[in-house]
Jmol script that loads the backbone (N, CA, C; Angstrom):
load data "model"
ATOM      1  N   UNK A   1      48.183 120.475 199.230  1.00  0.00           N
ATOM      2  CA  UNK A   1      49.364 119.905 198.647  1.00  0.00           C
ATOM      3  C   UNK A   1      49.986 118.948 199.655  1.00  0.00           C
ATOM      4  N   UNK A   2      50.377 117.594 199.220  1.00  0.00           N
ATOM      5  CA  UNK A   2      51.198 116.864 199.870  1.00  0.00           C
ATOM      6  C   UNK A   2      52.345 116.698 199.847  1.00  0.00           C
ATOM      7  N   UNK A   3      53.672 116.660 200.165  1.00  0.00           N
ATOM      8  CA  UNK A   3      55.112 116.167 199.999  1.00  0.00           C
ATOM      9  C   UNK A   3      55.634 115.608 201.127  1.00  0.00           C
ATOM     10  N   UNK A   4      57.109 115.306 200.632  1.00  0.00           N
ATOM     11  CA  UNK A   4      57.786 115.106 201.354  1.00  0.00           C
ATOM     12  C   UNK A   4      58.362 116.103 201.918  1.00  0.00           C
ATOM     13  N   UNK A   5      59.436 115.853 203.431  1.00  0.00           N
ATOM     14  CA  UNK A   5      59.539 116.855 203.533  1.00  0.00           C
ATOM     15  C   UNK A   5      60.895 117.418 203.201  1.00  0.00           C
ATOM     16  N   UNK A   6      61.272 118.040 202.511  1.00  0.00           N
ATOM     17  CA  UNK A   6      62.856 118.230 201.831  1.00  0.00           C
ATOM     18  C   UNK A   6      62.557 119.885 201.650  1.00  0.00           C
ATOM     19  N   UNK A   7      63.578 120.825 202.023  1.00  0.00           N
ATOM     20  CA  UNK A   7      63.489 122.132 202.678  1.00  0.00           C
ATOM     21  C   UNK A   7      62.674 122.921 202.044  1.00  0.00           C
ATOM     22  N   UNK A   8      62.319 122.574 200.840  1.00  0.00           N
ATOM     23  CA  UNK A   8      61.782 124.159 200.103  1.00  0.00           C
ATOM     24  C   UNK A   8      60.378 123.348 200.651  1.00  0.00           C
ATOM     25  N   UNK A   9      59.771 122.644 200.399  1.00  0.00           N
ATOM     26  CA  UNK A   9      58.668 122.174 200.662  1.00  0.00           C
ATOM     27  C   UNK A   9      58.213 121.948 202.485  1.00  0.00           C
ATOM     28  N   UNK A  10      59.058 122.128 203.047  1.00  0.00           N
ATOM     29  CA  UNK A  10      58.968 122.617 204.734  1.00  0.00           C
ATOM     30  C   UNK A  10      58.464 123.906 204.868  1.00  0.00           C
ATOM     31  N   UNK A  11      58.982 124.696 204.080  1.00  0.00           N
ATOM     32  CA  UNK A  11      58.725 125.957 203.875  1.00  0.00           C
ATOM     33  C   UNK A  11      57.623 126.610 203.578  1.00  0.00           C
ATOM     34  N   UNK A  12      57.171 126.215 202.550  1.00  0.00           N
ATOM     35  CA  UNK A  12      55.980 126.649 201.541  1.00  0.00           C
ATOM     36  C   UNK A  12      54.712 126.233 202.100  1.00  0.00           C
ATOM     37  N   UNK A  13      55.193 124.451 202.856  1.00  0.00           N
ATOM     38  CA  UNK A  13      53.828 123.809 203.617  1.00  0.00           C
ATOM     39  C   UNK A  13      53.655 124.383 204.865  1.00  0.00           C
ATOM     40  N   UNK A  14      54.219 124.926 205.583  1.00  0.00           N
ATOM     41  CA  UNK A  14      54.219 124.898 207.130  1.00  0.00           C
ATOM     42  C   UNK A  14      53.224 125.914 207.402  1.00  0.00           C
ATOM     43  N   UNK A  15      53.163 125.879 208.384  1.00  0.00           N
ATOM     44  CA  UNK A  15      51.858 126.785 209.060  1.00  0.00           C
ATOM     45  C   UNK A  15      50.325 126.158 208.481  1.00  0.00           C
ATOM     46  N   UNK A  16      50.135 125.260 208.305  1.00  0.00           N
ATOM     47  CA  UNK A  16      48.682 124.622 207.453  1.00  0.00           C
ATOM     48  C   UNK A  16      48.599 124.950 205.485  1.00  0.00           C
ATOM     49  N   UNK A  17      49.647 124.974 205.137  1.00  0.00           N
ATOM     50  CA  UNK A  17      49.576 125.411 203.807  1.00  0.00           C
ATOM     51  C   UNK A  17      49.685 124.579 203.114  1.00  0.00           C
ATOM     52  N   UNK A  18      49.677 122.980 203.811  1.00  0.00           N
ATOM     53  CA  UNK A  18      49.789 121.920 203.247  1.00  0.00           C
ATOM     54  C   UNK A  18      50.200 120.857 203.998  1.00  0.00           C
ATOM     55  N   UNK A  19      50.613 119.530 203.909  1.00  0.00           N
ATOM     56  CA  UNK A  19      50.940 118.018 204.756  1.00  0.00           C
ATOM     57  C   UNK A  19      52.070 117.696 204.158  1.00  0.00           C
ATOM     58  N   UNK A  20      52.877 117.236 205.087  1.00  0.00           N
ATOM     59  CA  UNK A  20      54.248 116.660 204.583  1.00  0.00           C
ATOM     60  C   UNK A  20      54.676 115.283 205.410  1.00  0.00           C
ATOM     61  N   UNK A  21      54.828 114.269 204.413  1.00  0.00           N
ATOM     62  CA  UNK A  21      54.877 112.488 205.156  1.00  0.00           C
ATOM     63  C   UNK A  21      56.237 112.535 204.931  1.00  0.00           C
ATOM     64  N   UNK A  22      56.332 111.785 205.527  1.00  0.00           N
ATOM     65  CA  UNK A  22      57.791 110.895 205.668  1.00  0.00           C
ATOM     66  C   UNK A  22      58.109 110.376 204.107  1.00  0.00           C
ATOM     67  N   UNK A  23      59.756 110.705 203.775  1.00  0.00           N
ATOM     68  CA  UNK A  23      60.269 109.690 202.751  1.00  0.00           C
ATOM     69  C   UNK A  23      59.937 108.230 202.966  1.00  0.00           C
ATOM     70  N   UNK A  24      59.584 107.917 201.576  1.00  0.00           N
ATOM     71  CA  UNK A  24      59.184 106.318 201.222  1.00  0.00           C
ATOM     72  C   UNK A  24      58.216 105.756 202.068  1.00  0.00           C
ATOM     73  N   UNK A  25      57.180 106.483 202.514  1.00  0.00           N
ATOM     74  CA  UNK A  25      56.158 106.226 203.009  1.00  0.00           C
ATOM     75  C   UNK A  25      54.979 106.314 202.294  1.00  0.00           C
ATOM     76  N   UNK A  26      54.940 105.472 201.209  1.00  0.00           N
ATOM     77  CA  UNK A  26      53.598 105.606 200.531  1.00  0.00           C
ATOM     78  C   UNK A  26      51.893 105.349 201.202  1.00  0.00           C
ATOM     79  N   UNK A  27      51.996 104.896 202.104  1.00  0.00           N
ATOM     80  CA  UNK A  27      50.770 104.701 202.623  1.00  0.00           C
ATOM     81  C   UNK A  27      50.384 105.988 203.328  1.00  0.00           C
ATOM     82  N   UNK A  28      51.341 106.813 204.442  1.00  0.00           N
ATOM     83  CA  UNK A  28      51.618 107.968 204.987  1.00  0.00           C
ATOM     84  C   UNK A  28      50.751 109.250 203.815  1.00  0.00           C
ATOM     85  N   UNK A  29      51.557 108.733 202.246  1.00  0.00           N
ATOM     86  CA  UNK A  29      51.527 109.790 200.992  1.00  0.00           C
ATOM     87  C   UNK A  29      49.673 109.433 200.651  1.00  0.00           C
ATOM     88  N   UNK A  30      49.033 108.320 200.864  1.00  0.00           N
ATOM     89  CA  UNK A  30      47.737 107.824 200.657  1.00  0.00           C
ATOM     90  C   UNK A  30      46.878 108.538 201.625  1.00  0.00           C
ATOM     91  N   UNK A  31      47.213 108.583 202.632  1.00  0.00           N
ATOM     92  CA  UNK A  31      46.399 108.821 204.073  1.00  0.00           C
ATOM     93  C   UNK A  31      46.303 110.666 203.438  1.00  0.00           C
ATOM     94  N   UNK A  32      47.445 111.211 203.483  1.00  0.00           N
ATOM     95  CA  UNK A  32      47.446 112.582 203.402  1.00  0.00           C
ATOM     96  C   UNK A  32      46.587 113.086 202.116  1.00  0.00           C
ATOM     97  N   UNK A  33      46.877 112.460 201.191  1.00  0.00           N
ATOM     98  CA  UNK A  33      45.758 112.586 199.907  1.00  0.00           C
ATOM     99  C   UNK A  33      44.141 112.188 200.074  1.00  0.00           C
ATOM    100  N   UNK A  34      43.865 111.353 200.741  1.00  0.00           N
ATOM    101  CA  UNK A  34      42.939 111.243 201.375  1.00  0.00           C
ATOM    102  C   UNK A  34      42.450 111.996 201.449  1.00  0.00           C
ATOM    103  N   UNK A  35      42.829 112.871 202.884  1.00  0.00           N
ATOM    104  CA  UNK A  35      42.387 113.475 204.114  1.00  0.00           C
ATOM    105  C   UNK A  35      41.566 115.028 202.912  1.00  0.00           C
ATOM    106  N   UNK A  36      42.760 115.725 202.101  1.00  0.00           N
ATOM    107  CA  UNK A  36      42.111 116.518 200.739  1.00  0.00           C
ATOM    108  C   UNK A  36      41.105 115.859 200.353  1.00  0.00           C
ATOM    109  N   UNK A  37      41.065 114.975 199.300  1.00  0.00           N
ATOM    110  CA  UNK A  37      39.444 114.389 198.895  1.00  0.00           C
ATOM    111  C   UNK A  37      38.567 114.535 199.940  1.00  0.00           C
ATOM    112  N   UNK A  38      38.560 113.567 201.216  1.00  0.00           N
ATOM    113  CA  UNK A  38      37.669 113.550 201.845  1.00  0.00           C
ATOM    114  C   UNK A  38      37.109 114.609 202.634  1.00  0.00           C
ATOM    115  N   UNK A  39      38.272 115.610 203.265  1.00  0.00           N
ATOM    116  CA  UNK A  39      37.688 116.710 204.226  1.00  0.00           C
ATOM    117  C   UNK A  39      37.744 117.854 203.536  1.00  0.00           C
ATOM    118  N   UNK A  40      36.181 118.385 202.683  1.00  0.00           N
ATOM    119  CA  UNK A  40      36.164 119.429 202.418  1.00  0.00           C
ATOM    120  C   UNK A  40      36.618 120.952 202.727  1.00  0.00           C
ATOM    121  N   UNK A  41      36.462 120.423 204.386  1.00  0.00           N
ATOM    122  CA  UNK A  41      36.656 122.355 204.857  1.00  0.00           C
ATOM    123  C   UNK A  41      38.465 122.014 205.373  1.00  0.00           C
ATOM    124  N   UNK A  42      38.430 121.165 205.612  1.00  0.00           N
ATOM    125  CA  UNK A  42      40.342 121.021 205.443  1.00  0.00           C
ATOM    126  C   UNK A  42      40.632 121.321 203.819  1.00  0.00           C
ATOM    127  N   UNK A  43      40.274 121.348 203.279  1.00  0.00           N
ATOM    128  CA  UNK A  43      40.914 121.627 201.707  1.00  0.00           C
ATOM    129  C   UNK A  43      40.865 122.853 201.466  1.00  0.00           C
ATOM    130  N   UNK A  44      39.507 123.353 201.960  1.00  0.00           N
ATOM    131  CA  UNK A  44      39.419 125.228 201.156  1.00  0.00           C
ATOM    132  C   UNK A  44      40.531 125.619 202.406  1.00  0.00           C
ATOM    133  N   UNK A  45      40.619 125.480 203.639  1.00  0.00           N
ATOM    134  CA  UNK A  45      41.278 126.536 204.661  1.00  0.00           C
ATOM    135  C   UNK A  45      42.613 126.074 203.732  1.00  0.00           C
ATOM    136  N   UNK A  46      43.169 125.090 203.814  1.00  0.00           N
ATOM    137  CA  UNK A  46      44.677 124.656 203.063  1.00  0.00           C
ATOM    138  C   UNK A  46      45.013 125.703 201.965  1.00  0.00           C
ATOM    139  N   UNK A  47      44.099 125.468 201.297  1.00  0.00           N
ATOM    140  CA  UNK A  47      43.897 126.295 199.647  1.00  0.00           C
ATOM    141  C   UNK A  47      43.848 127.630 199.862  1.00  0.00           C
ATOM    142  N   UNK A  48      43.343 128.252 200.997  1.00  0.00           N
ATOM    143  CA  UNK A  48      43.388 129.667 200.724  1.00  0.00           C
ATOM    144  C   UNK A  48      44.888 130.000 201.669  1.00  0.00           C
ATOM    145  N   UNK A  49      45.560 129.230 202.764  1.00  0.00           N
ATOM    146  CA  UNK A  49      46.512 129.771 203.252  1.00  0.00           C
ATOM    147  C   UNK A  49      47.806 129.421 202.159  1.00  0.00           C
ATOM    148  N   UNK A  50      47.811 128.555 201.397  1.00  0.00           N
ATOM    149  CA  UNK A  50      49.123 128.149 200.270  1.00  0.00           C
ATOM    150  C   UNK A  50      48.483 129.236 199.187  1.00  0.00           C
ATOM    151  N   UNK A  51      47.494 130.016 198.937  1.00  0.00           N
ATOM    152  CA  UNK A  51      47.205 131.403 197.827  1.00  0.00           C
ATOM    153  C   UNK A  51      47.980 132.352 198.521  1.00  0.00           C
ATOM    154  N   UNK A  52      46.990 132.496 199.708  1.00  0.00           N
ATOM    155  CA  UNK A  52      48.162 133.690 200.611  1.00  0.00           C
ATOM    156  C   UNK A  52      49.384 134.019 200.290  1.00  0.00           C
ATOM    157  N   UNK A  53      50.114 132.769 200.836  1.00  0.00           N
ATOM    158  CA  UNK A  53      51.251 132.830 200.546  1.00  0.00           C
ATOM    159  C   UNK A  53      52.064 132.675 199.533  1.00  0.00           C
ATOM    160  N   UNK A  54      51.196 132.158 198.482  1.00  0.00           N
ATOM    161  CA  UNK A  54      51.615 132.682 197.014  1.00  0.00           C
ATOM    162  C   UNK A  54      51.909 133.691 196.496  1.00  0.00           C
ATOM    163  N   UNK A  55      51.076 134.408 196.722  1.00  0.00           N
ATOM    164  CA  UNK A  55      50.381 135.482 195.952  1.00  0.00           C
ATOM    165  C   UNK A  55      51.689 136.422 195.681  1.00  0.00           C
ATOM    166  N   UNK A  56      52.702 136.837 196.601  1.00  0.00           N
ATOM    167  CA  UNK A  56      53.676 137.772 196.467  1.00  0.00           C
ATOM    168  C   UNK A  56      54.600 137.017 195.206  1.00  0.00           C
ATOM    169  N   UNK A  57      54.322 135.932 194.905  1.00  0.00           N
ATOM    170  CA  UNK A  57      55.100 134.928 193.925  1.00  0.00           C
ATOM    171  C   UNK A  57      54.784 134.809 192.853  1.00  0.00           C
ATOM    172  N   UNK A  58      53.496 135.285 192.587  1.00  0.00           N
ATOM    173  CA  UNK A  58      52.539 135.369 191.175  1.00  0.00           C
ATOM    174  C   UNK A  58      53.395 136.418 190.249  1.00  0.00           C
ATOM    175  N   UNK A  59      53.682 135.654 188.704  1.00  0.00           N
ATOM    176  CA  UNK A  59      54.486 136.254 187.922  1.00  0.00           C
ATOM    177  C   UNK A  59      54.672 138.080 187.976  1.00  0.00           C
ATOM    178  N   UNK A  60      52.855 138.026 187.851  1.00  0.00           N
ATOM    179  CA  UNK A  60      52.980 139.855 187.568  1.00  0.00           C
ATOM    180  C   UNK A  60      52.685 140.275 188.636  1.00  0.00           C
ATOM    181  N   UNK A  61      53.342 140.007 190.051  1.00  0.00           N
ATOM    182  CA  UNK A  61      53.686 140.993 191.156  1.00  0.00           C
ATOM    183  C   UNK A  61      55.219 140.727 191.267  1.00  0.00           C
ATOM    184  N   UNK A  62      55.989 139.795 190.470  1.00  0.00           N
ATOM    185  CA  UNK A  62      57.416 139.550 190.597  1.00  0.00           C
ATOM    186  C   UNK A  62      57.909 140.537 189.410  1.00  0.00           C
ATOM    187  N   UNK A  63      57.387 140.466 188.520  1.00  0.00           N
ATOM    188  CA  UNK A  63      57.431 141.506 187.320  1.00  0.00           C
ATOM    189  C   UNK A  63      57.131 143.057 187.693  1.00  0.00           C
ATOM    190  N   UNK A  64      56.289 143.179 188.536  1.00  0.00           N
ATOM    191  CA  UNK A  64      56.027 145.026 188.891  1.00  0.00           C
ATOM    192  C   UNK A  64      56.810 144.891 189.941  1.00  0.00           C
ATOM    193  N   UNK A  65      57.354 143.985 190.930  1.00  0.00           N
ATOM    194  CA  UNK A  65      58.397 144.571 191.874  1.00  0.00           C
ATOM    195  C   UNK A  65      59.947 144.633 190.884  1.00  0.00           C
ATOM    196  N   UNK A  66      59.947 144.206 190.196  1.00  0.00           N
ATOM    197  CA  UNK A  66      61.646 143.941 189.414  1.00  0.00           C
ATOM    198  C   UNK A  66      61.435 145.418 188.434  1.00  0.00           C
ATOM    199  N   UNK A  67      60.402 145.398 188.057  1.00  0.00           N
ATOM    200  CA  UNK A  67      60.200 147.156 187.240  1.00  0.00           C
ATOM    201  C   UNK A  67      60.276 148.479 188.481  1.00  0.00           C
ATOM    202  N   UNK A  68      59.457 147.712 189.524  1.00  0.00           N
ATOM    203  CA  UNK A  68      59.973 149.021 190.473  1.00  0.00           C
ATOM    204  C   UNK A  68      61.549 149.389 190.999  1.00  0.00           C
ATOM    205  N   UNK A  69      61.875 148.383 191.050  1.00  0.00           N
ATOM    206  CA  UNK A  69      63.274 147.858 191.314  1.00  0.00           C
ATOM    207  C   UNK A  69      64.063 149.133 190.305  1.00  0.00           C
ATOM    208  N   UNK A  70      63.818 148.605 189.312  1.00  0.00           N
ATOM    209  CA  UNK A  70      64.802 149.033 188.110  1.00  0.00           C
ATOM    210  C   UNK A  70      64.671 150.550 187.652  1.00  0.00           C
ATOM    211  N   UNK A  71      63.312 150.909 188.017  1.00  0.00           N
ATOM    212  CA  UNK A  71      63.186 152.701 187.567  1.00  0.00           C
ATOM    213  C   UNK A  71      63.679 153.262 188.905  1.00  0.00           C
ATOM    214  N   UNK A  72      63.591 152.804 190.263  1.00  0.00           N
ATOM    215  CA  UNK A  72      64.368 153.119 191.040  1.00  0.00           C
ATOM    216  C   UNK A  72      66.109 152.976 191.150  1.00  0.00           C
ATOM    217  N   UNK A  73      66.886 152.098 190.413  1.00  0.00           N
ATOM    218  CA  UNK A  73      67.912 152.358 190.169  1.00  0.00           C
ATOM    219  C   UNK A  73      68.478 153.088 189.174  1.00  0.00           C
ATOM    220  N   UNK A  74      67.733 153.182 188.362  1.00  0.00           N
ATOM    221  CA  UNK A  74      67.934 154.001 186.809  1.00  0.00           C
ATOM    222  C   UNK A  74      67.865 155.630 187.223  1.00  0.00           C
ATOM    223  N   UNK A  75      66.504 155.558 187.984  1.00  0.00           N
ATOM    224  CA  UNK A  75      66.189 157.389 188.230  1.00  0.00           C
ATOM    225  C   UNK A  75      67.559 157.862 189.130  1.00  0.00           C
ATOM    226  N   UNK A  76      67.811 156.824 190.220  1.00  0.00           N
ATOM    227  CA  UNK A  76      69.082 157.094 191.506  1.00  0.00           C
ATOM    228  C   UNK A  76      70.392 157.399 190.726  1.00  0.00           C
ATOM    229  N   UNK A  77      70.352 156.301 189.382  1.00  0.00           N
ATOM    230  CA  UNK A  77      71.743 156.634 188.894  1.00  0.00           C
ATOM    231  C   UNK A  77      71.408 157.998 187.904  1.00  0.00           C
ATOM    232  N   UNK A  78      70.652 158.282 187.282  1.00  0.00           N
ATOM    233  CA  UNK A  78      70.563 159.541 186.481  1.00  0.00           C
ATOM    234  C   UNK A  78      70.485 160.377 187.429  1.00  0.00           C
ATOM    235  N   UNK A  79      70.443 160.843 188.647  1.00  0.00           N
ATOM    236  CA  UNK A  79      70.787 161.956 189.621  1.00  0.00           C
ATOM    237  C   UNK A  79      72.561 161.789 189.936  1.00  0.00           C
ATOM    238  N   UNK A  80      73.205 160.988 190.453  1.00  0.00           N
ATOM    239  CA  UNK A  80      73.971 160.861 191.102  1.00  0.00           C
ATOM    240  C   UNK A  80      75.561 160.221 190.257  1.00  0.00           C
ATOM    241  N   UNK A  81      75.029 160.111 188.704  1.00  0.00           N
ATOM    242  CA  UNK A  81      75.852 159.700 188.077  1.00  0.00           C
ATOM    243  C   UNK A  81      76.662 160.703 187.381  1.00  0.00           C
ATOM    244  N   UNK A  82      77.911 160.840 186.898  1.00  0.00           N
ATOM    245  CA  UNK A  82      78.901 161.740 186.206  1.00  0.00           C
ATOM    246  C   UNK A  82      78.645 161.277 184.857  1.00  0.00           C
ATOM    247  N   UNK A  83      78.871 161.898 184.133  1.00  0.00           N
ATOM    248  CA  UNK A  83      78.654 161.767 182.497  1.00  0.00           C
ATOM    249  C   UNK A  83      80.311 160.891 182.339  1.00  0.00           C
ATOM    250  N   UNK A  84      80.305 160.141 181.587  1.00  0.00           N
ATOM    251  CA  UNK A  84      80.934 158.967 180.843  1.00  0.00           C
ATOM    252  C   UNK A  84      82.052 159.852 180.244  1.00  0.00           C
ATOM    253  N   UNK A  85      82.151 161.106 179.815  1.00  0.00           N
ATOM    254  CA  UNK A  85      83.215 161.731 179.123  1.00  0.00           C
ATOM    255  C   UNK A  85      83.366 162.899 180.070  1.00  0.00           C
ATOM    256  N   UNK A  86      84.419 163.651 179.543  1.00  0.00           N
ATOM    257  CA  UNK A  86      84.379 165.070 180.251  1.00  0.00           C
ATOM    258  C   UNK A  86      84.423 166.247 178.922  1.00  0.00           C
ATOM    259  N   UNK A  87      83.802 167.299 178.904  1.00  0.00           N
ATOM    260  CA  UNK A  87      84.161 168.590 178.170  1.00  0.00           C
ATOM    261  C   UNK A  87      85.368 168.849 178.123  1.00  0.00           C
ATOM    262  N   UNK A  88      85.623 169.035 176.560  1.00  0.00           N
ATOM    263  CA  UNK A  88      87.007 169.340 176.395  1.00  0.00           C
ATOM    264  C   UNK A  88      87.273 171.259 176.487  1.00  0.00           C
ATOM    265  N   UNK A  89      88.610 171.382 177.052  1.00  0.00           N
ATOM    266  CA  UNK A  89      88.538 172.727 177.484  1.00  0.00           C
ATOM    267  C   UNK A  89      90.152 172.971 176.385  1.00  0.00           C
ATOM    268  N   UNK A  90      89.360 173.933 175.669  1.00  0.00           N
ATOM    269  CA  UNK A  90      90.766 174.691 174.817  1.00  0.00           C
ATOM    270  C   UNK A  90      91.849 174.508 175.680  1.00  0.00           C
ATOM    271  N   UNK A  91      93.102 174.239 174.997  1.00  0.00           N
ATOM    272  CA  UNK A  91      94.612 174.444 175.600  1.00  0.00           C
ATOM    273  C   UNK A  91      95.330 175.820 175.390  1.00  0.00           C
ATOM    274  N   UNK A  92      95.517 176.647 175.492  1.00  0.00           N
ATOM    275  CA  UNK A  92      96.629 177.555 175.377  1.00  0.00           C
ATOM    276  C   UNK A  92      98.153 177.199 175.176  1.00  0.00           C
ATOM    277  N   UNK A  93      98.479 177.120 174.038  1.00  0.00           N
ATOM    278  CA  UNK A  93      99.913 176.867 173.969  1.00  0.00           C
ATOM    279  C   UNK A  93     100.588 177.635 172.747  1.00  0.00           C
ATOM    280  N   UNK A  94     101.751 178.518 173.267  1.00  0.00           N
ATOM    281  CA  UNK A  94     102.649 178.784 172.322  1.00  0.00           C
ATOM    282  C   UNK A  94     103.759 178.040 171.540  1.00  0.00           C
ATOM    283  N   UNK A  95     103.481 176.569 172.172  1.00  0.00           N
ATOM    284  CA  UNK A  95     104.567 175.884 171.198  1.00  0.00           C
ATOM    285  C   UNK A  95     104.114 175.379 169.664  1.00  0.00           C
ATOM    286  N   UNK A  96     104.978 175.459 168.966  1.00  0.00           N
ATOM    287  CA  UNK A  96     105.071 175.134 167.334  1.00  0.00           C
ATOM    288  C   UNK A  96     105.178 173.658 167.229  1.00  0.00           C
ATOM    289  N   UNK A  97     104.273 173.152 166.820  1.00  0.00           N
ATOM    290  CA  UNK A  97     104.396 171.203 166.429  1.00  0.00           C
ATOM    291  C   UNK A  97     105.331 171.122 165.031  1.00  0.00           C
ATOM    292  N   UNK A  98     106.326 170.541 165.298  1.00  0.00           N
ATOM    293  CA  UNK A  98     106.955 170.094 164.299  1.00  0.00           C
ATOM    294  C   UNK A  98     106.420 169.731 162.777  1.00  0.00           C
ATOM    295  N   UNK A  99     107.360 170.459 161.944  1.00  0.00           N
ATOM    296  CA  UNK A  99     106.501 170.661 160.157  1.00  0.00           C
ATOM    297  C   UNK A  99     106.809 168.720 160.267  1.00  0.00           C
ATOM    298  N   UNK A 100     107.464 168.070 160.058  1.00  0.00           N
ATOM    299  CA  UNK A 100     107.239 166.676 159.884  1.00  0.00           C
ATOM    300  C   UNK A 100     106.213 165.940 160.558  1.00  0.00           C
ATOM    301  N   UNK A 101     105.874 166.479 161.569  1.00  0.00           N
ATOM    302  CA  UNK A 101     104.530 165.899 162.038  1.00  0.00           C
ATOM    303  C   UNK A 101     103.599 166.188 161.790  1.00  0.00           C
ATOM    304  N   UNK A 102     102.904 166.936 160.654  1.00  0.00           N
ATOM    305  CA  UNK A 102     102.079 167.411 160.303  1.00  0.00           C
ATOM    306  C   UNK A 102     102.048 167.037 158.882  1.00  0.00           C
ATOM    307  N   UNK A 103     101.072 166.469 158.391  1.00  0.00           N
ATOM    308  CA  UNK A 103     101.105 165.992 157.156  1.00  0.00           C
ATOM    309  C   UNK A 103     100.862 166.929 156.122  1.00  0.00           C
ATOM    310  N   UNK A 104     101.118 167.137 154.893  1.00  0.00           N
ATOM    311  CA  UNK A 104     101.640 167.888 153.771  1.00  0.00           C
ATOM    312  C   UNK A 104     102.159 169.226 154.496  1.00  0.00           C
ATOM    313  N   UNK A 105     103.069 169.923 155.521  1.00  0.00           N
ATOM    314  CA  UNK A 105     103.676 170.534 155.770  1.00  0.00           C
ATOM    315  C   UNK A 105     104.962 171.045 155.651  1.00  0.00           C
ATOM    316  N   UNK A 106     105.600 171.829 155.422  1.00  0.00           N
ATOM    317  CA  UNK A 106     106.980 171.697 154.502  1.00  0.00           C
ATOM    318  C   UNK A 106     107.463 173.080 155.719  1.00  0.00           C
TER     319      UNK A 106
END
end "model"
wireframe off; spacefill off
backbone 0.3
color backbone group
């Protein structure tokens, strides 16, 4: 892979995972495209260190870490969580509620 170099792409290229030219340097952007076509064993080493470092980025290892993620917060909160209501506990009371507050009561 070729770019420029603007941060995410510093990143992703560095360590041999790819070439990065100078802004508005199209001849710089020619030379580096090149160098892929022409130098075979520069292309596979490139190609397998930008997989490498893919690979933790590939949909369904971002998908089984976000599922591990989530049955680990789900199981943590079903141990450690209080139930949403509380049990209601009979009252004991000898007071009389008023006959007007009680509907058809006389």
């Amino acid at each position: 892979m070729v770019s420029t170099p603007y941060l995410y792409a510093e990143e992703v290229l560095a360590n041999g995972r790819g070439l990065l030219v100078p802004f508005g340097q199209s001849d710089a952007m020619a030379v580096a495209t090149l160098r892929f076509l022409s130098d075979t064993a520069f292309q596979v080493e490139t190609r397998r260190k930008a997989y490498q470092y893919a690979k933790p980025m590939f949909w369904s290892n971002v998908g089984r870490e976000y599922l591990e993620f989530f049955e680990q917060v789900a199981s943590e909160n079903e141990t450690t969580r209080q139930p949403p209501y509380r049990k209601a506990v009979p009252v004991q009371s000898n007071r009389r509620i008023p006959s007007q507050l009680v509907p058809g009561a006389r």
